[in-house]
C-alpha positions in Angstrom: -9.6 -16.2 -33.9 -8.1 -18.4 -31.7 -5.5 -17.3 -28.8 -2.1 -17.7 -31.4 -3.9 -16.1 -34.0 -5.0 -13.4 -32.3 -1.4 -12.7 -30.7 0.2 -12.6 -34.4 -2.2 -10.2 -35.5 -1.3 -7.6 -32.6 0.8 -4.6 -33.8 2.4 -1.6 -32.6 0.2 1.5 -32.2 -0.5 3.9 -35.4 2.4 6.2 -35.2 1.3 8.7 -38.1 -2.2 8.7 -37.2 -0.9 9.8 -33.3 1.0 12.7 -34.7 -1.6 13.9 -36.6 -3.7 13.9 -33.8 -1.2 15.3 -31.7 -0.5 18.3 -34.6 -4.6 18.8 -34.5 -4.7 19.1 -30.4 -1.6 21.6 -30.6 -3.5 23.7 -33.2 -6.9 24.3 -31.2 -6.9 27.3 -29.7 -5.6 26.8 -25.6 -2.5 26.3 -24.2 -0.5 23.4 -25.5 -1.3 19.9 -23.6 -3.5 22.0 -21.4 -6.6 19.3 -21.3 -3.8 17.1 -19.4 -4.6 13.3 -19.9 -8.1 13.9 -21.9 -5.8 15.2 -24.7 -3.3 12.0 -24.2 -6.2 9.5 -24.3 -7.3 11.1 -27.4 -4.4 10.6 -29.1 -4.0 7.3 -27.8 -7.2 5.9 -29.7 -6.2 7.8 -33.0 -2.7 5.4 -32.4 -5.3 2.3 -31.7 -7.8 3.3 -34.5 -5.0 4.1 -36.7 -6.9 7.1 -38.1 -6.9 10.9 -36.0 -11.0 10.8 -37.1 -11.8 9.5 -33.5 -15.3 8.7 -32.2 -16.6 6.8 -29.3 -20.1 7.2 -29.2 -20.6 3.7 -29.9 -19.5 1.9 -27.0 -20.4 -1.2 -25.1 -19.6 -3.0 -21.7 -18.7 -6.4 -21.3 -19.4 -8.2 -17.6 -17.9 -11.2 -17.7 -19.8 -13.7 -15.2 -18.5 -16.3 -13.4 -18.1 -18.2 -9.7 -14.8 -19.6 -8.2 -15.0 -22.3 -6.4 -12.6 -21.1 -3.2 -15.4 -19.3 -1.7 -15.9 -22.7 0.4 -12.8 -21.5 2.4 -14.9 -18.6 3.8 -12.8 -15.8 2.2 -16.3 -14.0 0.9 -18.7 -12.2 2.7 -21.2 -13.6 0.6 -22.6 -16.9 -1.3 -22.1 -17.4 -4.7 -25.9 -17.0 -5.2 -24.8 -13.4 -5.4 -23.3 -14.2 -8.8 -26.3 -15.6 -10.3 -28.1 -12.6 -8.8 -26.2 -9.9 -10.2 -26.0 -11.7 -13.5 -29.1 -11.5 -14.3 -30.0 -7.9 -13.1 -27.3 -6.6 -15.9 -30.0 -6.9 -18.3 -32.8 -5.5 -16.0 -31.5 -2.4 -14.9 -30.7 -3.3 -11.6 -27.1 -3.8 -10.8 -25.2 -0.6 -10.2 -23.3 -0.8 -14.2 -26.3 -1.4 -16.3 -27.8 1.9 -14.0 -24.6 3.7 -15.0 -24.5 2.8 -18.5 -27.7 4.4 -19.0 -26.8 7.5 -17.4 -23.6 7.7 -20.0 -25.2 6.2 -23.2 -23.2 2.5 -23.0 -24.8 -0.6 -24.0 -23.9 -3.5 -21.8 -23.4 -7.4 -22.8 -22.8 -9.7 -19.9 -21.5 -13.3 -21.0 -21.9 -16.3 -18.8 -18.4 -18.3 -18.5 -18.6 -20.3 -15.7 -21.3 -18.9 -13.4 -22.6 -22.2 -10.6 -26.0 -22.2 -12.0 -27.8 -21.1 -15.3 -28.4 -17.3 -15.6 -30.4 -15.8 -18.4 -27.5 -14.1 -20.2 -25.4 -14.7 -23.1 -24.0 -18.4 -22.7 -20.5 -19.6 -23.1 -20.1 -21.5 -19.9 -17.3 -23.4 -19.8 -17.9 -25.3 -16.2 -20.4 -24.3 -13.3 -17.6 -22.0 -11.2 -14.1 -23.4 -11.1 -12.5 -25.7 -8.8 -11.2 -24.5 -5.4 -7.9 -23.7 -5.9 -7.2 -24.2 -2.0 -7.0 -28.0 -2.9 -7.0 -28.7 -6.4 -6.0 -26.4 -9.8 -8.9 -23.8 -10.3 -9.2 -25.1 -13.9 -7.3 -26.9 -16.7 -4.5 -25.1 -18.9 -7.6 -25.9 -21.8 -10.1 -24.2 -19.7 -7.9 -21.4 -19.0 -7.2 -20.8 -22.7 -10.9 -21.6 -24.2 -11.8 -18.6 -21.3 -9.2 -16.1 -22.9 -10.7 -17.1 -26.3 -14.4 -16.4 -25.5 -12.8 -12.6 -24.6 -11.1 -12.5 -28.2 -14.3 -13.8 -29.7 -16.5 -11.1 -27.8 -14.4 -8.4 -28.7 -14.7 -9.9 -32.3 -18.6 -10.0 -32.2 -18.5 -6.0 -30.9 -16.3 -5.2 -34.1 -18.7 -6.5 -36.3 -21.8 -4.8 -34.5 -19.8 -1.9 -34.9 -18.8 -1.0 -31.3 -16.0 1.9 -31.0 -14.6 1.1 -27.4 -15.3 -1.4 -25.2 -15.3 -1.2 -21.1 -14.5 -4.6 -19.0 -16.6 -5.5 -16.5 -17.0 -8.1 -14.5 -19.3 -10.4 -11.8 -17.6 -13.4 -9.7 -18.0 -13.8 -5.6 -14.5 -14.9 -4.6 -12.9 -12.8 -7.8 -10.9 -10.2 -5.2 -9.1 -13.7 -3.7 -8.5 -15.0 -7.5 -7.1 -11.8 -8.5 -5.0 -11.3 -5.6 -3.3 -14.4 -6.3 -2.7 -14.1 -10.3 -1.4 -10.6 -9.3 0.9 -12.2 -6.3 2.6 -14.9 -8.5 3.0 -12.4 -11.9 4.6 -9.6 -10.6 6.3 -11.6 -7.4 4.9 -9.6 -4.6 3.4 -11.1 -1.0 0.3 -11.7 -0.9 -0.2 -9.4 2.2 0.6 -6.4 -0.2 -1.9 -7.4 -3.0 -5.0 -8.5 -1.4 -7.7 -6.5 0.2 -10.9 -6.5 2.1 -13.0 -7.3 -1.4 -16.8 -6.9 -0.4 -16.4 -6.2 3.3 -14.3 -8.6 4.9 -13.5 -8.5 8.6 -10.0 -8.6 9.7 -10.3 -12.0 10.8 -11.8 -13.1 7.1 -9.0 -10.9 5.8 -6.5 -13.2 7.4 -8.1 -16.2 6.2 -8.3 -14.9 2.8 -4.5 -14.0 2.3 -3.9 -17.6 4.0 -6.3 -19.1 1.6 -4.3 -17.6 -1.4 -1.1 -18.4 0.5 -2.1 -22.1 0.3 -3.0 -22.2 -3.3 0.3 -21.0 -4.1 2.3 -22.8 -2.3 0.3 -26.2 -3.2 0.5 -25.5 -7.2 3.6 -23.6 -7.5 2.1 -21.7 -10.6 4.8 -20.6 -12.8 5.1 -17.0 -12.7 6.8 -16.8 -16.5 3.6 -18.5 -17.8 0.2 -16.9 -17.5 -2.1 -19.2 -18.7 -0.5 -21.6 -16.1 -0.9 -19.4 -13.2 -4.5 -18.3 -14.5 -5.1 -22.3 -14.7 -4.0 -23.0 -11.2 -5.3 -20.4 -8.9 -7.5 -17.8 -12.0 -11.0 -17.5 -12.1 -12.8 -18.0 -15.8 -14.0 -13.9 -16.2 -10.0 -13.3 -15.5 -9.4 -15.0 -18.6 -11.9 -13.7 -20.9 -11.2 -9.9 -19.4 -7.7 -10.9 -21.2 -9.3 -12.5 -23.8 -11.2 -9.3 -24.6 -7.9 -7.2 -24.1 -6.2 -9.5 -26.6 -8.6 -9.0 -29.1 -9.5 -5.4 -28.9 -5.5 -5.2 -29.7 -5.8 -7.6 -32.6 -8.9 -5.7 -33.8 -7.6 -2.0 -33.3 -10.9 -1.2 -30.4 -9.8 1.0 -27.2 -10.7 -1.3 -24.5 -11.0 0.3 -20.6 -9.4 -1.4 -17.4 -11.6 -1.0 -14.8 -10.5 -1.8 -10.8 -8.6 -4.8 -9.9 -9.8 -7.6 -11.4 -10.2 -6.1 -14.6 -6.4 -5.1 -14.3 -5.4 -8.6 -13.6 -6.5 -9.5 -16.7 -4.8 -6.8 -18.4 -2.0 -8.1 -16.5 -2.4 -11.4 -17.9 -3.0 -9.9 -21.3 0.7 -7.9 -21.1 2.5 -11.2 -19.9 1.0 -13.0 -23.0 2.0 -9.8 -25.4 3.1 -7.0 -23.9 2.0 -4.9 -27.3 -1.3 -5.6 -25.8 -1.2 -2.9 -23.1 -0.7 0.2 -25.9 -4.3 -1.0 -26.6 -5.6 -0.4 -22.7 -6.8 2.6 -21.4 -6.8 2.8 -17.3 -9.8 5.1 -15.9 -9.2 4.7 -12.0 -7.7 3.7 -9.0 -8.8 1.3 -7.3 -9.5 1.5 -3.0 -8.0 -2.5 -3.5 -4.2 -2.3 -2.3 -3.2 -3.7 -5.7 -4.9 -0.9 -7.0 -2.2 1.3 -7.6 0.6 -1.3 -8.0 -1.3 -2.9 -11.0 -1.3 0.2 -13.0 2.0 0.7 -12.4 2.9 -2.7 -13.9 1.3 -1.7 -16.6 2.9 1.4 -17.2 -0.7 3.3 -16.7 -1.5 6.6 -15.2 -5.4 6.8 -14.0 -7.4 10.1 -14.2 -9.8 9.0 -11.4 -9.3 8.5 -8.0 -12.9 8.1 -6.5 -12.0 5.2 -4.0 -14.1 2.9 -5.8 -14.2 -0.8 -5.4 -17.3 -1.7 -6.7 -16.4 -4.1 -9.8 -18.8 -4.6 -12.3 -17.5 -1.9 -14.7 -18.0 0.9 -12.7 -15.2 2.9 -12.4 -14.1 2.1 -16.3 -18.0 3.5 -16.7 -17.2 6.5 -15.5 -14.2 7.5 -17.8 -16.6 7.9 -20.8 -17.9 11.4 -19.6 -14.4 12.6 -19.7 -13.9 11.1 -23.2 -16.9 13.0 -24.7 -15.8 16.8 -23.2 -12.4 16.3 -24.5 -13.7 15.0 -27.9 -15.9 17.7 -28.0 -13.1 20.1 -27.8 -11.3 18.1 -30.1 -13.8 18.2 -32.7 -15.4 21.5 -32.5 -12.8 24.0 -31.2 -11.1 26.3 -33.8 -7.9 26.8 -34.2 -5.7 30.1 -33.2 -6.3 31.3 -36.7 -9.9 31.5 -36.4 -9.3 33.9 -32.9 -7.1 36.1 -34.5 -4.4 35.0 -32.5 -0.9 33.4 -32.6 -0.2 29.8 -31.6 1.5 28.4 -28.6 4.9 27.7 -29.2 6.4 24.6 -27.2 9.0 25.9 -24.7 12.4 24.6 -24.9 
C-alpha cells in the first residue's frame, strides 16, 4: 500500500469486540479492573484485532536503521560507525534488543533505510544517511514519504508471516537531535524542553546540540501543520518508517508498541498524518529523555513502565511483552465467579 492508501484504509477501533472483552475481564473471578492497565491493554488489542480471542505470542520487532547526517556538528558522543555496528549485531545476538528478544520469545527484523555504509540486514536504503539538516533539508518530501512507506510495507510483510504485534525499534547516531526537533516544531515547544543528553553528552555538547536543532529550524522553517514536511527538513529516514510501520499496523488491525523517544516521534508523526492512528499504539515506558513524558501525553498515552530507560533500540517496548503474557494468562485461564461459588463484583455507583 502506498501512504494515501494506507491512510483510507484506517478505521476506528472494534467497539463490540472491546465490550466483549471488557464483559469477559469483569466476569473472571477478582475485583473489577483490578489488573489496572494489563486489563486496559487487553481490551485495547481485542478493539485493534476486532475479535475479544486475543493472542500475542507471535510477535516481532522491527529496528529501523539509519544515520543522519547532522552528527558533523558534533551533537553525538559517537561516529556513525556505531550505526553500522549495531546494525549488524541485531541479527548476531549482540546488541542489547536482539539479547532481550530472546529472553521474551520476540523475533527481531532490522531493515536498512538509510544507514552510511552497507550493513548485512534487510535492504531498503533509500540514501547513505541523510543530509545535515544544520545546512541543507535532511531529505526530500519524496524521501520522507518513500521512508513512511517502507514502515507500511513492513508492517504488511509481518501480516502476511503471520505476526500478532509488532514492537518499534530503532538504530541511528544523531537520532535523539532528529527527534528533538520533529517533536519541537509538531507540538510547538522550545527546543530546550524537548532535547536531552541522548548517549552521554556533556553539558557543553548539550548546548551545541539544542543550538544545532535551533539552527535547522530556524533555517527551514518546517511547517508544523505538515508532517512529512517537517520530517523532510530536519527527520531522520527510521523516523519515517517507525510511522510508516504505525500507519500500517492501523491499516492492517496489528497492535504496534512505542518504545522511548524516537519511537514516539514517529508515533507523533503517525497521529499528525491520521490521528485514528494512535487507537492502534500501545505505550510501554517512559522515557529518562525530557520529551519522554510530554510525548505520551501528546498522544493521549499512559505508560506502565517507568525504568529510566534510554537505551533505544526497542528496549523498553521489549519489556512490555512480559506484562502482556500474565494478564493474558489471567484472561484466558481464570474462571469466572460462578465456578468459585461466589457472587460477582458489582460496579459501584
Amino acid at each position: 500500500m502506498n501512504l494515501q492508501e494506507t491512510l483510507q484504509k484506517i478505521q476506528p477501533l472494534n467497539e463490540e469486540a472491546m465490550k466483549i472483552s471488557q464483559e469477559h475481564w469483569d466476569s473472571i473471578a477478582h475485583p473489577l479492573h483490578s489488573l489496572g492497565k494489563l486489563e486496559d491493554m487487553v481490551v485495547q488489542i481485542a478493539g485493534i484485532t476486532g475479535t475479544p480471542n486475543v493472542h500475542v505470542e507471535k510477535r516481532v520487532l522491527i529496528p529501523m536503521c539509519a544515520d543522519n547526517g547532522v552528527v558533523e556538528e558534533g551533537v553525538t558522543q559517537t561516529g556513525q560507525e556505531i550505526t553500522a555496528l549495531v546494525a549488524e549485531n541485531f541479527l548476531k545476538e549482540k546488541a542489547a534488543s536482539s539479547i532481550m528478544c530472546k529472553s521474551v520469545g520476540c523475533d527481531i527484523f532490522p531493515i536498512d533505510v538509510g544507514v552510511a555504509r552497507d550493513v548485512n540486514i534487510f535492504n531498503r536504503k533509500i540514501a547513505y544517511g541523510t543530509k545535515n539538516m544544520a545546512k541543507e533539508p535532511a531529505m526530500t518530501r519524496e524521501q520522507a514519504i518513500r521512508a513512511i512507506e517502507i514502515g507500511i510495507e513492513a508492517a504488511e510483510m509481518m501480516k502476511e508471516k503471520g505476526y500478532q504485534i509488532i514492537a518499534t525499534g530503532e538504530m541511528g547516531i544523531g537520532n535523539t537531535t532528529t527527534s528533538s526537533a520533529i517533536v519541537s516544531v509538531l507540538l510547538n515547544i522550545p527546543v530546550e524542553k524537548m532535547t536531552g543528553r541522548g548517549a552521554g553528552l556533556s553539558t557543553q555538547g548539550l548546548n551545541r546540540k539544542i543550538a544545532t536543532i535551533k539552527k535547522a529550524v530556524d533555517l527551514h522553517k518546517p511547517d508544523s501543520t505538515d508532517a512529512i514536511d517537517v520530517l523532510a527538513k530536519v527527520g531522520g529516514f527510521d523516523i519515517a518508517a517507525i510511522a510508516g510501520l504505525f500507519l500500517g499496523g492501523a491499516a492492517l488491525h496489528i497492535p504496534v508498541l512505542i518504545d522511548g523517544v524516537i519511537s514516539a516521534a514517529g508515533a507523533l508523526v503517525a497521529e499528525s498524518l491520521c490521528p485514528l492512528s494512535k487507537d492502534y499504539m500501545l505505550a510501554t515506558h517512559v522515557s529518562k529523555e525530557p520529551a519522554g513524558v510530554l510525548l505520551l501525553k501528546a498522544l493521549g498515552k499512559e505508560a506502565p513502565l517507568h525504568c529510566d530507560m534510554c537505551l533505544g533500540e526497542g528496549t523498553g517496548a521489549l519489556n512490555l511483552f512480559p506484562l502482556l503474557d500474565t494478564g493474558l494468562a489471567v484472561y484466558h485461564q481464570m474462571g469466572n465467579f460462578g465456578n468459585w461459588g461466589m457472587e460477582a463484583y458489582q460496579p459501584l455507583k
